[in-house]
C-alpha positions, -999 to 999 in steps of 0.1 A, spaced: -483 808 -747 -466 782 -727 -498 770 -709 -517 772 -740 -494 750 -760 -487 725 -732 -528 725 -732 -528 711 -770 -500 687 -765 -520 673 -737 -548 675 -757 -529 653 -785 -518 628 -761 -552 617 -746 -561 613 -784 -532 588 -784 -539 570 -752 -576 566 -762 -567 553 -797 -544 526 -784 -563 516 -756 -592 502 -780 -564 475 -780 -567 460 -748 -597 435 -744 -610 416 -716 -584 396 -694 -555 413 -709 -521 416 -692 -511 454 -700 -477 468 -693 -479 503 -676 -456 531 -694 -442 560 -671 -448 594 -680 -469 622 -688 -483 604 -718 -488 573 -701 -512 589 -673 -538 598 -701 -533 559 -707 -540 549 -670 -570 573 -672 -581 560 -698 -576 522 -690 -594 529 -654 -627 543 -673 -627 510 -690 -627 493 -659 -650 512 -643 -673 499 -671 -665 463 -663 -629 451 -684 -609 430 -659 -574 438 -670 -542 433 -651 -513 457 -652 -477 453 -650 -457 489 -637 -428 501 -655 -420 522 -620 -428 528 -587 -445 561 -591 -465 541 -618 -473 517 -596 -492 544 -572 -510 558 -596 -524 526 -612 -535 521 -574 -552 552 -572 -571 545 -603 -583 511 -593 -558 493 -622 -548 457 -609 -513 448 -605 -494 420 -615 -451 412 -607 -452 387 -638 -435 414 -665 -448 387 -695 -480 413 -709 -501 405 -739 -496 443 -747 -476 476 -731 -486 507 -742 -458 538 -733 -449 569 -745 -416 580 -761 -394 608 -766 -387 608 -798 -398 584 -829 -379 580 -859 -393 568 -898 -386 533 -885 -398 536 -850 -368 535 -834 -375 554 -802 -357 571 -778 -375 565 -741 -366 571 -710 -365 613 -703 -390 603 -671 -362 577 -657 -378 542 -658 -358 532 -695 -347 502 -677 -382 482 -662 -400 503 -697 -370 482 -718 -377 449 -701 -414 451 -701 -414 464 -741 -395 429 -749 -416 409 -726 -445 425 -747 -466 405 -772 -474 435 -788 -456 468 -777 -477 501 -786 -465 534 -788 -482 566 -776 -470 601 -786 -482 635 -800 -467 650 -829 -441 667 -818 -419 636 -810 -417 623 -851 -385 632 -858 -365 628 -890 -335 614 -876 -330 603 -836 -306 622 -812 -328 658 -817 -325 655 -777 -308 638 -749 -301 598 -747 -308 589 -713 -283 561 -704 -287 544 -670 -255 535 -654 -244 519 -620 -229 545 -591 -198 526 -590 -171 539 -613 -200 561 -631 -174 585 -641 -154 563 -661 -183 546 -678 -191 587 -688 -158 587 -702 -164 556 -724 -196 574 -734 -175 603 -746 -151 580 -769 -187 571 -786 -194 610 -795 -216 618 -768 -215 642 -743 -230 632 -711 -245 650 -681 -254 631 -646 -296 636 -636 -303 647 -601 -318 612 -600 -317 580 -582 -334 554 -604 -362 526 -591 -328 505 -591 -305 528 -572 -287 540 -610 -275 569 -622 -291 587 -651 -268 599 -675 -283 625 -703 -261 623 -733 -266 646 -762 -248 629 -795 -267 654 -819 -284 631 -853 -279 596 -846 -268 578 -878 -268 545 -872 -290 536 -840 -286 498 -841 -250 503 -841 -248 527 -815 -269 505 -796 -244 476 -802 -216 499 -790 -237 513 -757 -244 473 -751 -207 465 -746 -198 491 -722 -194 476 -685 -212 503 -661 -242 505 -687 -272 491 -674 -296 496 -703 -298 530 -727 -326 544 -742 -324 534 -778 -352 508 -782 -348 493 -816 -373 474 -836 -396 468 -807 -428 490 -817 -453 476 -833 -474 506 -841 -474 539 -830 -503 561 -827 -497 599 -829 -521 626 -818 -530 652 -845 -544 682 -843 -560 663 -876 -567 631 -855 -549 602 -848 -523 586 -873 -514 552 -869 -478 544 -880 -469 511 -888 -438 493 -904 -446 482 -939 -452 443 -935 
C-alpha cells in the first residue's frame, strides 16, 4: 500500500511539474527547487531542452546542482531568474507555504524573492487548511544553536535538531508549533531572533500554485 500510494503522489507531482513548466520560454533564467517534486521539474525542463529551449538555471542546492548537470540543464551563479518553480511542504488558502523539509529553505528563500514570478509545484496532499500540520524547518547557525532552540520554545514551538549539515554549514532545526494562526506574525517573531538564519515560512511570495489531481491539474491563484 505504501509503494502504491507513493506511486500516485509521484504520479500527481509530474502532472504539476509539467503544468508549470509550460511557463518557461526560450532564454529564460529558471530558478531550480530542491526536492522530490522538483526532479519531475528538472526532468521535465531537460526534455524541453532536448527539443531545442535554451534556458539557464539557477540551483537552490548543491545536490541540485548535480542533477541539473546530469540532465544537460545550464547553470548560472546570478540568483536574479525570470521564474523559480519549487515544491512545498505545505500550502495554505493564501499560499503561504511552508518549504524547506529537504534542507535548502535558505538559497530556495533567496532565489523565490529574486524571482520574477515564483511558481509552486505540489500534489494534493500538501493543501492544508491551516499551516503548522507538520514540522517548520528553521535553519540556525552551530554557534550557540541551543539557546537560539530555547528562544524558539518561548515562541510555542518545540524544536528537534536534523542529522544535517546544510549547503551553508547550518543546523536544521524541525519545530512542530501545531496550526499556525498568524504566519506573518510568526514570521516577524522568527526574523528577530539572533542565531536564525532564515525559517521556512515563505509569505506572500507565490504567484500561483499548480496542484496535481487525481482530477488533473488545479491552478491556484490569489484573487487579483
Amino acid at each position: 500500500m505504501a509503494d502504491e500510494l507513493a506511486d500516485k503522489l509521484n504520479a500527481l507531482k509530474r502532472l504539476a511539474a509539467d503544468s508549470a513548466v509550460t511557463q518557461v520560454v526560450q532564454d529564460m533564467v529558471v530558478g531550480l527547487g530542491t526536492g522530490s517534486t522538483a526532479e519531475f521539474v528538472l526532468q521535465a525542463l531537460a526534455a524541453r531542452i532536448r527539443e531545442g529551449l535554451c534556458i539557464t538555471g539557477v540551483p537552490t542546492s548543491e545536490r541540485t546542482a548535480a542533477r541539473a548537470r546530469e540532465l544537460g540543464i545550464p547553470l548560472a551563479l546570478d540568483v536574479a531568474t525570470d521564474i523559480a518553480i519549487d515544491g512545498a511542504d505545505e500550502v495554505d488558502p493564501q499560499l503561504n507555504l511552508i518549504k524547506g523539509r529537504g534542507g535548502a529553505l535558505l538559497r530556495e528563500k533567496i532565489v523565490a524573492q529574486s524571482s520574477s514570478r515564483f511558481v509552486v509545484v505540489v500534489d494534493e496532499s500538501k493543501l492544508v487548511a491551516r499551516l503548522g500540520v507538520g514540522v517548520l524547518p528553521i535553519e540556525v547557525v552551530q554557534f550557540g544553536w541551543q539557546a537560539t532552540a530555547r528562544r524558539i520554545e518561548q515562541l510555542g514551538g518545540k524544536p528537534q535538531r536534523r542529522d544535517l549539515v546544510t549547503d551553508n554549514g547550518n543546523y536544521i532545526l524541525d519545530c512542530m508549533f501545531g496550526p499556525i494562526e498568524r504566519p506573518e506574525s510568526l514570521a516577524a517573531e522568527l526574523d528577530r531572533i539572533a542565531g536564525i538564519v532564515e525559517h521556512g515560512l515563505f509569505i506572500g511570495l507565490a504567484a500561483e500554485v499548480h496542484v496535481g489531481q487525481t482530477s488533473g491539474v488545479r491552478i491556484l491563484q490569489l484573487p487579483k
